[in-house]
C-alpha positions in Angstrom: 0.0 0.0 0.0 1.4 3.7 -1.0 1.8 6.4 1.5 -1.5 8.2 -0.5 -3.5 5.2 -0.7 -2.8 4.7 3.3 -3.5 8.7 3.6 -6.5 8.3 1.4 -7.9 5.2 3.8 -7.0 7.5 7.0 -9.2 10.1 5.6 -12.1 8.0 4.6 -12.5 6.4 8.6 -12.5 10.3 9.3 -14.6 11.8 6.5 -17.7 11.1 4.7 -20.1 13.0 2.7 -24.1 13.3 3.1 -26.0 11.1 0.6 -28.7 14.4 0.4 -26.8 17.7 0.8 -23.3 16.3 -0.9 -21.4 18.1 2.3 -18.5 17.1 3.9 -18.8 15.9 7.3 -16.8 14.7 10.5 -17.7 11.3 11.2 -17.3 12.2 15.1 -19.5 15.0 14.3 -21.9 13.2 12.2 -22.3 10.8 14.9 -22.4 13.4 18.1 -25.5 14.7 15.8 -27.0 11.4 16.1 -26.3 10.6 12.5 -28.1 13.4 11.2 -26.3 16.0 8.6 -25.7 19.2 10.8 -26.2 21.0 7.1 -28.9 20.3 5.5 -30.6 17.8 8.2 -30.5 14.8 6.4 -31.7 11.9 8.7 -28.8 8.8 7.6 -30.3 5.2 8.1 -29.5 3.6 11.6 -28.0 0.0 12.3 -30.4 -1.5 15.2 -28.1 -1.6 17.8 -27.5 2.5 17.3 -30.8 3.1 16.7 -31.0 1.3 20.9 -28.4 3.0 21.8 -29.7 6.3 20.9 -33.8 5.6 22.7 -33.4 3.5 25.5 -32.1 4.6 28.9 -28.2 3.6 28.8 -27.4 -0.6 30.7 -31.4 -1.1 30.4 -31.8 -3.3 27.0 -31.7 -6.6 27.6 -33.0 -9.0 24.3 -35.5 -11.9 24.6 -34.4 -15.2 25.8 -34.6 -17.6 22.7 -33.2 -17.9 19.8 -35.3 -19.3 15.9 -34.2 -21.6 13.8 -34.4 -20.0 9.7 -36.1 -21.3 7.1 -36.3 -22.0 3.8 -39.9 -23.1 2.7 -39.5 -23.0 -0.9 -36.3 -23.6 -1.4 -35.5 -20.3 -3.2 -32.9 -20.2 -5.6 -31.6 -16.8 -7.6 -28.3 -16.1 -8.5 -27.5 -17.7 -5.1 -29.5 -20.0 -2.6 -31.6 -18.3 -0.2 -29.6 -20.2 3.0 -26.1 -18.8 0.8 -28.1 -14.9 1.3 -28.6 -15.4 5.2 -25.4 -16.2 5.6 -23.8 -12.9 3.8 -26.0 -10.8 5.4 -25.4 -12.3 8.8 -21.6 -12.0 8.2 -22.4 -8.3 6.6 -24.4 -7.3 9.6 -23.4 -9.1 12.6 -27.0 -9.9 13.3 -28.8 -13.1 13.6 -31.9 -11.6 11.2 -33.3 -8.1 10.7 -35.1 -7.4 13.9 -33.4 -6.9 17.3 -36.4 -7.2 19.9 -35.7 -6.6 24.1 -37.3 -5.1 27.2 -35.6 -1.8 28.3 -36.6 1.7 29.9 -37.0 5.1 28.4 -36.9 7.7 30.6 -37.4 5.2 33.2 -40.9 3.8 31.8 -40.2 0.0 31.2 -41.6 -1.6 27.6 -40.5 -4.1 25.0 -39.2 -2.9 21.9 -38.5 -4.7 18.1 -36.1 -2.5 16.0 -35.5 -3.7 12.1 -32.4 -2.8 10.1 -32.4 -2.4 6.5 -28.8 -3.7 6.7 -29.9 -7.1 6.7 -31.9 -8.3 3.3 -33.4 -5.0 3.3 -35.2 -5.3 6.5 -37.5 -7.6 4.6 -40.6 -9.5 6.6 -40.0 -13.5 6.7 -40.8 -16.2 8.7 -38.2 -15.7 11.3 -38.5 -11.9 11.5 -42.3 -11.9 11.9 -41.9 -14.9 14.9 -39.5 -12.7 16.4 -41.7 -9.6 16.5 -44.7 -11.5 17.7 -42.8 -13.0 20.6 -42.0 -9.6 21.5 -45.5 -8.4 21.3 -46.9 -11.7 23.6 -44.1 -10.7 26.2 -45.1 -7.2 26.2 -48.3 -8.7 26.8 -47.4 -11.2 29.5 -45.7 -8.4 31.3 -48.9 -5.8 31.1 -46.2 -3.2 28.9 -46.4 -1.1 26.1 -44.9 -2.0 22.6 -42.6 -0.3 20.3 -41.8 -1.1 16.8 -39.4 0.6 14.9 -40.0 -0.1 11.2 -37.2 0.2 8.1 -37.9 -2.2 5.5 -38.7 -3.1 2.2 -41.4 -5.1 2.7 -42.3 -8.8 2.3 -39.5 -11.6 2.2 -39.8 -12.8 -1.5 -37.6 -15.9 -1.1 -39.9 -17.5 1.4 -43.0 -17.5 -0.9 -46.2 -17.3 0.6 -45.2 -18.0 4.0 -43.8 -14.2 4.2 -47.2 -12.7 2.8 -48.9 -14.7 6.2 -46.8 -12.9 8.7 -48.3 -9.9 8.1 -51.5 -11.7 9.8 -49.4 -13.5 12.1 -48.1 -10.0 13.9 -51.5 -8.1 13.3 -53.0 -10.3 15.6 -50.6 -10.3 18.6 -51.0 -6.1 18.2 -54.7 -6.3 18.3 -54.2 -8.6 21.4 -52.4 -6.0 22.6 -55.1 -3.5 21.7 -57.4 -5.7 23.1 -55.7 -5.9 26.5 -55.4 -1.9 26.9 -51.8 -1.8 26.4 -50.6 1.3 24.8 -48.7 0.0 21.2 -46.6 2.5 18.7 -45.1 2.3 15.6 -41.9 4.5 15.0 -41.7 4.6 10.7 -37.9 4.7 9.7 -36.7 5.1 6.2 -37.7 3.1 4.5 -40.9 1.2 5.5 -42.6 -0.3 2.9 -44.9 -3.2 1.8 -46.4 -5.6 3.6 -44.8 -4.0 7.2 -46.3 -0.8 6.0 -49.9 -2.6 5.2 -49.4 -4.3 8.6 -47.9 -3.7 12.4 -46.0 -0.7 11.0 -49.8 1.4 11.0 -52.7 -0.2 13.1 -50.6 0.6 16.0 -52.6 3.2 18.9 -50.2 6.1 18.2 -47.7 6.0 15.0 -44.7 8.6 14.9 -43.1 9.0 11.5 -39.0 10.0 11.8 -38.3 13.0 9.8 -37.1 12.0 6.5 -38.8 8.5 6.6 -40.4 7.4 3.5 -43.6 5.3 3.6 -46.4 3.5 1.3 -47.5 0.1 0.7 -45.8 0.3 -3.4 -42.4 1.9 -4.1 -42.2 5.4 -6.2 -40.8 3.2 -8.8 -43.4 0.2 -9.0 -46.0 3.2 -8.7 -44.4 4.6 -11.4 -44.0 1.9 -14.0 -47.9 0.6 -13.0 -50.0 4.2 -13.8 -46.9 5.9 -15.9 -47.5 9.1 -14.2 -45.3 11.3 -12.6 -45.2 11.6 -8.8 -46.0 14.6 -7.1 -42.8 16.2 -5.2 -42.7 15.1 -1.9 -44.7 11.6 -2.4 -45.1 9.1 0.1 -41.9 11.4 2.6 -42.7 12.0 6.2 -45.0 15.4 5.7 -46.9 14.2 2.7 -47.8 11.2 5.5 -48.8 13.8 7.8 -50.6 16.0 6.1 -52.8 13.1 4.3 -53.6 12.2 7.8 -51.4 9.1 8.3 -49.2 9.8 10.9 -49.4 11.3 14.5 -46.5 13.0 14.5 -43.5 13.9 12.8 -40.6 13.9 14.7 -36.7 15.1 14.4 -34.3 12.5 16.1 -32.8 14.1 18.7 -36.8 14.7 20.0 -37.7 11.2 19.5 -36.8 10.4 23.7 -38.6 13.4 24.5 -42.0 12.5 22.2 -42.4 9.0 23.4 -41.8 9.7 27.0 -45.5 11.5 27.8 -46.7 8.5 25.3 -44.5 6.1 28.0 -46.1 8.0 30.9 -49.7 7.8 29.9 -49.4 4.3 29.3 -48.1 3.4 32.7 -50.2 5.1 34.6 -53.3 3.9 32.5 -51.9 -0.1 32.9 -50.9 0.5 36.8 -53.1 2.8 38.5 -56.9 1.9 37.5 -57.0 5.1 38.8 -60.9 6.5 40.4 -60.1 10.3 41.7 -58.6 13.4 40.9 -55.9 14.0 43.5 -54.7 17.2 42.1 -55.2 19.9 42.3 -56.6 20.4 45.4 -61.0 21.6 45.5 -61.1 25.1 45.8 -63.1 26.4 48.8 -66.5 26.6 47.2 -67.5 24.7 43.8 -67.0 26.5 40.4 -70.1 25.3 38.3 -73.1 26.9 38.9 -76.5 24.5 38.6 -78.9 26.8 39.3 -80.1 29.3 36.5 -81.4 31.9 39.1 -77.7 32.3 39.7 -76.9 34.0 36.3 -77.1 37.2 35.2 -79.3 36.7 32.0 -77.6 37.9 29.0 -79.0 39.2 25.9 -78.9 36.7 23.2 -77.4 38.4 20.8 -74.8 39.8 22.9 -74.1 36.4 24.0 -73.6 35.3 20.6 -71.2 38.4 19.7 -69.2 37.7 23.3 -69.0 34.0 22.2 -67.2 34.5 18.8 -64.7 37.4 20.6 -61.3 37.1 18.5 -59.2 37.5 21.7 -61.5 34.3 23.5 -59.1 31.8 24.6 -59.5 29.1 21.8 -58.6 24.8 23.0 -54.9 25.3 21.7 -54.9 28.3 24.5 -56.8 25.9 27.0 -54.3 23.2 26.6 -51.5 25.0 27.2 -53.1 26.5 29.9 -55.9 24.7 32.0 -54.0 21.1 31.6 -50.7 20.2 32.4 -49.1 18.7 29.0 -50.6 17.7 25.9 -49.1 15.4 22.9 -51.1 16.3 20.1 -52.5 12.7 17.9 -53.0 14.1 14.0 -54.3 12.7 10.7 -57.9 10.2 10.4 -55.5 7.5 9.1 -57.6 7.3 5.8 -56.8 10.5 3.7 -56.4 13.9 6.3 -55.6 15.4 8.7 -58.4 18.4 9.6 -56.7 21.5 11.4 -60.0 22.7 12.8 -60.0 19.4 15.1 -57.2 19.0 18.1 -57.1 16.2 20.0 -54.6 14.1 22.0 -53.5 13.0 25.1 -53.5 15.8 28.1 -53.1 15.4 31.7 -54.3 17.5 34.6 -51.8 16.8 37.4 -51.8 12.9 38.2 -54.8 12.0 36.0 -54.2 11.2 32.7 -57.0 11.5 29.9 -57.7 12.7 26.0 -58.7 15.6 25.3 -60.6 16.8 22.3 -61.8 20.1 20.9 -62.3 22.2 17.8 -59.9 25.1 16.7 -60.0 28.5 16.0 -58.1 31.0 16.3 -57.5 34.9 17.2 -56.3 36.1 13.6 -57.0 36.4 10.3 -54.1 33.9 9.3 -55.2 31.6 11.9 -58.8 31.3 11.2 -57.7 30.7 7.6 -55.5 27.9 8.8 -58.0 26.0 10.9 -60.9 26.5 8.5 -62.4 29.1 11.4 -62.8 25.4 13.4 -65.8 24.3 11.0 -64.4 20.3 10.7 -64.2 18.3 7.9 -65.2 14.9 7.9 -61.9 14.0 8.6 -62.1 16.1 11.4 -64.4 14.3 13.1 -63.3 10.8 11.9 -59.7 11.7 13.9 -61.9 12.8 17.0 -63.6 9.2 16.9 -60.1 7.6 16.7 -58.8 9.6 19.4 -61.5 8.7 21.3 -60.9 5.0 20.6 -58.1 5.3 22.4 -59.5 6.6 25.0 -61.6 4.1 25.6 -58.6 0.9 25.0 -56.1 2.8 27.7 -58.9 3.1 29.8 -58.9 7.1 30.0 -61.7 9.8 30.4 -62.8 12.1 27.5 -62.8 16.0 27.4 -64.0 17.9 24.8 -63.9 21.4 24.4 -66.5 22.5 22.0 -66.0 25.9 20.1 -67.5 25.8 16.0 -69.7 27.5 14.3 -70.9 24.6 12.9 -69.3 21.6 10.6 -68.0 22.9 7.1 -70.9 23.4 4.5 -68.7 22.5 1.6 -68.4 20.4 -1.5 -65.3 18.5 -0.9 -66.7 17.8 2.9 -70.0 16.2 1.3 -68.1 14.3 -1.3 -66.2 13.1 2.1 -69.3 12.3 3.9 -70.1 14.8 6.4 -73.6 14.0 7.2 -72.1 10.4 7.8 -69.5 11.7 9.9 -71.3 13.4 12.6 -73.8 10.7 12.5 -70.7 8.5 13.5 -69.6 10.3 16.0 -72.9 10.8 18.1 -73.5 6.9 17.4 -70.2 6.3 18.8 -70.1 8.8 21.8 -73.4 7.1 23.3 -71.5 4.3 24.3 -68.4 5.1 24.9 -67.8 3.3 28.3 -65.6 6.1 29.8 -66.5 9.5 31.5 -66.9 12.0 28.6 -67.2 15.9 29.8 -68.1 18.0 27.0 -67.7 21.6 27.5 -68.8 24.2 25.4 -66.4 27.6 25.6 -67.2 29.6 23.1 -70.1 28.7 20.1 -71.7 25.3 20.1 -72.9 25.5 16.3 -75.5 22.9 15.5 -74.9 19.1 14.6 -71.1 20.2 14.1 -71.2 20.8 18.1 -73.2 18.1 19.4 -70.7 15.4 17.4 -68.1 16.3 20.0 -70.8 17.1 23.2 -72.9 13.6 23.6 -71.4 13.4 27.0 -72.0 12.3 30.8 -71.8 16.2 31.3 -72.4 18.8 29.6 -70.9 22.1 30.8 -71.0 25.7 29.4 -69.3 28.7 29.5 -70.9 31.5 31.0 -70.9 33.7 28.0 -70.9 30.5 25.5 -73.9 30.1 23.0 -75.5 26.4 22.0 -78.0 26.7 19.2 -79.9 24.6 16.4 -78.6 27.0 13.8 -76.6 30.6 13.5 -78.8 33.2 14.3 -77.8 34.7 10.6 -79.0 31.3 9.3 -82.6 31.4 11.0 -82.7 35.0 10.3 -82.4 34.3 6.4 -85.0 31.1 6.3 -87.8 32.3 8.6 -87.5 36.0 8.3 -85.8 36.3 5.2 -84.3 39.5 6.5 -80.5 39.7 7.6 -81.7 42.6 10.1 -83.9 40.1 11.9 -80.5 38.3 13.3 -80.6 39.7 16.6 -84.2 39.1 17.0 -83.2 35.4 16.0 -80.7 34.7 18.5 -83.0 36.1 21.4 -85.7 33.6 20.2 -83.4 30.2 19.7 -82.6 30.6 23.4 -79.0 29.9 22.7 -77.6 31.5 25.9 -76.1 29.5 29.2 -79.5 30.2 31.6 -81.8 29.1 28.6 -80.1 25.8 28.3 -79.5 25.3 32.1 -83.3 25.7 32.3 -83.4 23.0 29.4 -81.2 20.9 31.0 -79.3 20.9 27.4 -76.5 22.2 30.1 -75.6 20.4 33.2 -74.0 23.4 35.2 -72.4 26.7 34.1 -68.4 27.4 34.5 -68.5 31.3 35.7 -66.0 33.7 33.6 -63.9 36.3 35.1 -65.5 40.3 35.0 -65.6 41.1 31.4 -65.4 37.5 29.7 -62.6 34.9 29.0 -61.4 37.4 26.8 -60.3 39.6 29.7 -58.4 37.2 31.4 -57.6 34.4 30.0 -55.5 32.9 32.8 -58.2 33.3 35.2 -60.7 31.8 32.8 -58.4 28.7 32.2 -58.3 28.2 36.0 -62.1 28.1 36.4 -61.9 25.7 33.2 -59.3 23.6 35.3 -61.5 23.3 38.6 -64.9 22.7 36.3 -63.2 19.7 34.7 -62.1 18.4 38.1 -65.1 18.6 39.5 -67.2 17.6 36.8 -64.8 14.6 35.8 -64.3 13.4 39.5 -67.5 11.5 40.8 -67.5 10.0 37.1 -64.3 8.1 37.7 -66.0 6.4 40.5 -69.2 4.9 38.0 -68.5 1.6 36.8 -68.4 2.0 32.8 -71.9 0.1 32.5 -73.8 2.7 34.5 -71.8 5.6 32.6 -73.1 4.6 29.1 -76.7 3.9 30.4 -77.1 7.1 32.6 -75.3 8.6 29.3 -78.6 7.5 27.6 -81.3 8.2 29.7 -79.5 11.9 29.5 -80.2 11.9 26.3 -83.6 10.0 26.1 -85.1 13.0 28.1 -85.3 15.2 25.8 -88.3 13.5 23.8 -91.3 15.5 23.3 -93.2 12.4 25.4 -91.0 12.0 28.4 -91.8 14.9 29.8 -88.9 17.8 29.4 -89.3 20.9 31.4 -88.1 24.2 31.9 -86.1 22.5 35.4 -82.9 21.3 34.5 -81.7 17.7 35.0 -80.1 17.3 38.3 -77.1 15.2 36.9 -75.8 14.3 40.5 
């Protein structure tokens, strides 16, 4: 070897250059960065054991006990024997097969874990790979702990025939068991996940998180290519195009990925461990917030109510969140085509109890009402909402809803999508939903597009929040054809928080500080806080049978024949 060639070789251990930005990098650098171009960002594929390394608390992974033979069903012969591929990639990868699967701890919070590489036969899905995975799903099982699967592969195992197409099934199952069970599962995508792990365990896991970067679809760009001959749109199939077409959760960098999972970790455990029946934080204040009795409130004129319900400056559920709870890890996309901005939802906490929270999305600007479609939902809006509150119901976990919409969006896309079938869903689904549900209207509670988030054990209002059949403007127009007539509408829907007390539409009112929400918004998300706390807390005591049948009779009240009065339901 020449002195060049050796200087050359020196400088290659040291140097390398990224695959997306063509820069020049410090392989200590590159891998203080966590194998991600400090340039341009570029996320490199990881080997499984650094892709542990990098997630898991340090001295915590430990793999599962047993070891499975390989196969080789069909006997597969190419260029090479199928046993003569094994063999290389073993000796390539110093791995036994293409997942590595172990119990460790992140951020303290035990689970089990199966991690694929792509080093080995391309990540692909076989026999041995898909028994491996499985086991690790029936030990999270056995052990009552949440799963992780960390996907990278090409899909399907061609050289063991058929036999690969089957494990597909063969994992699906052990998640839904999982599912079944209450135990929290999550799929972390990886460049690339494809095929049949991408039409499998790699998305009907609870929550999945998509690394930035990551590529995913069940057919490749090129095979999609070659099959329709047309050209792909930029962006296809990457980690924001899964987003934004409402297939991911979350899109996460990954030096966050630690700090994403661990409320996921959290939740779980505490859903798993505690079975838990009170709210021990924070503590009752002296008197109770929610007001039961109309004769209580000021009574508001109804037009003015409406106008002080859709205030720019009233705190909107982003505001609430970030205010009234104590975290929240925001769950996006329907996981069929979108991801409506106009619904938030997600897991929130308010001190020790965990629990999802729901709730449409406005906004205080021009810009941001444009954004989240001034919170009118589409149906994928409310299709996300229902498989939020899925969730809910698996881990165990009450439901709040924060309701704030002028109504669901009136337009042509949405009825091509369904909308009428949407909300139909989701007041089918919320009537027997055996968890506590609190709905809680906070600013306008417009028509069907309201009451799809607000079939609930309680319903509670705002004091200057409006709940109505219809917009004022919209009654105005059909039974008065006269725009000028809108005040004169709202006064006679009764849309204000004394007329639906007196209905019993409203459970109990949550008082505003002088002036409105608007005023003070920290002192109106601390009155939120306490309502939901006292609201939430004799409803974690119900047994879940009793919650979906008193959540009926609620409802089966308000027939013209059974009697509804004026005197609001005592819901105690």
């Amino acid at each position: 070897m020449t002195a060049s060639t050796t200087a050359e070789t020196v400088a290659d251990q040291h140097w390398t250059r990224c695959r997306s930005c063509s820069a020049l990098l410090y392989r200590k650098r590159l891998r203080r960065n966590l194998d991600v171009c400090p340039e341009c960002g570029d996320h490199r594929r990881l080997p499984a054991p650094d892709r542990i390394r990098q997630l898991v608390d340090p001295s915590t992974f430990t793999p599962l006990p047993g070891d499975v033979a390989s196969v080789d069903p069909v006997e597969f012969v190419d260029s090479i024997s199928y046993p003569q591929r094994l063999a290389a990639a073993r000796s390539d990868t110093d791995l036994a097969e293409a997942v590595l699967c172990g119990e460790a701890r992140i951020d303290g919070h035990p689970l089990v874990l199966a991690v694929m590489d792509f080093r080995f036969l391309g990540g692909s899905l076989g026999a041995v790979v898909g028994e491996l995975i499985t086991r690790a799903a029936e030990r999270a099982l056995d052990r009552n702990l949440p799963l992780l699967l960390v996907t990278a592969s090409g899909g399907a195992r061609m050289q063991e025939g058929v036999l690969s197409l089957m494990q597909m099934a063969t994992v699906s199952q052990a998640v839904a068991a999982l599912r079944e069970a209450g135990l929290l599962t999550i799929s972390l995508i990886t460049d690339p996940t494809f095929g049949g792990v991408a039409a499998s365990f790699a998305t009907n896991t609870d929550v999945v998180m998509v690394e930035s970067g990551a590529r995913m679809g069940f057919a490749g760009p090129r095979v999609i290519h070659q099959t329709i001959r047309q050209p792909l749109p930029e962006g296809f199939q990457t980690a924001d195009f899964l987003l934004r077409h409402g297939q991911a959760d979350m899109v996460v960098e990954r030096w966050s990925l630690r700090s994403r999972l661990r409320p996921l970790l959290a939740t779980a455990h505490a859903a798993s461990s505690s079975g838990s029946t009170s709210l021990p934080e924070p503590p009752p204040p002296p008197q109770p917030v929610l007001i039961r009795d109309p004769a209580r409130l000021v009574e508001p004129d109804g037009w003015r109510a409406v106008q002080a319900a859709r205030h720019l400056d009233r705190p909107t559920t982003l505001d609430y969140l970030a205010t009234a709870f104590d975290g929240f890890t925001e769950l996006h996309g329907d996981r069929l085509a979108a991801d409506c901005p106009a619904i938030v939802a997600g897991l929130a906490r308010i001190a020790d109890q965990q629990m999802i929270v729901v709730g449409h999305q406005k906004g205080h600007h021009t810009k941001d009402l444009l954004a989240r479609n001034f919170g009118m939902p589409t149906p994928a809006g409310y299709r996300k909402a229902q498989r939020v509150m899925r969730l809910a119901v698996r881990l165990g976990l009450p439901i709040v809803t924060l309701v704030d919409t002028p109504g669901a969006y009136p337009g042509i896309e949405a009825e091509k999508h369904g909308q009428a079938a949407a909300i139909a869903d989701s007041i089918l689904a919320m009537t027997g939903l055996p968890v506590p549900i609190v709905a809680v209207v906070t600013g306008e509670g417009g028509s069907g597009g309201a009451l799809a988030l607000a079939v609930a054990d309680r319903v509670l209002m705002l004091q200057n929040a409006v709940y109505s059949v219809i917009s004022p403007e919209g009654c105005a127009a059909i039974l008065w054809n006269d725009p000028t007539a809108t005040p004169r509408a709202a006064r006679a829907l009764r849309v204000t928080a004394p007329d639906l007390l007196r209905l019993g539409v409203t459970d109990a009112v949550v008082p505003e500080p002088p002036g409105g929400a608007h005023e003070d918004p920290a002192a109106a998300a601390d009155l939120l806080r306490h309502a939901v706390v006292e609201a939430l807390g004799p409803l974690l005591r119900m047994p879940a049978e009793s919650l979906v049948r008193q959540r009926r009779l609620r409802f089966r009240r308000f027939g013209a024949g059974t009697g509804t009065t004026t005197t609001a339901v005592d819901p105690r």
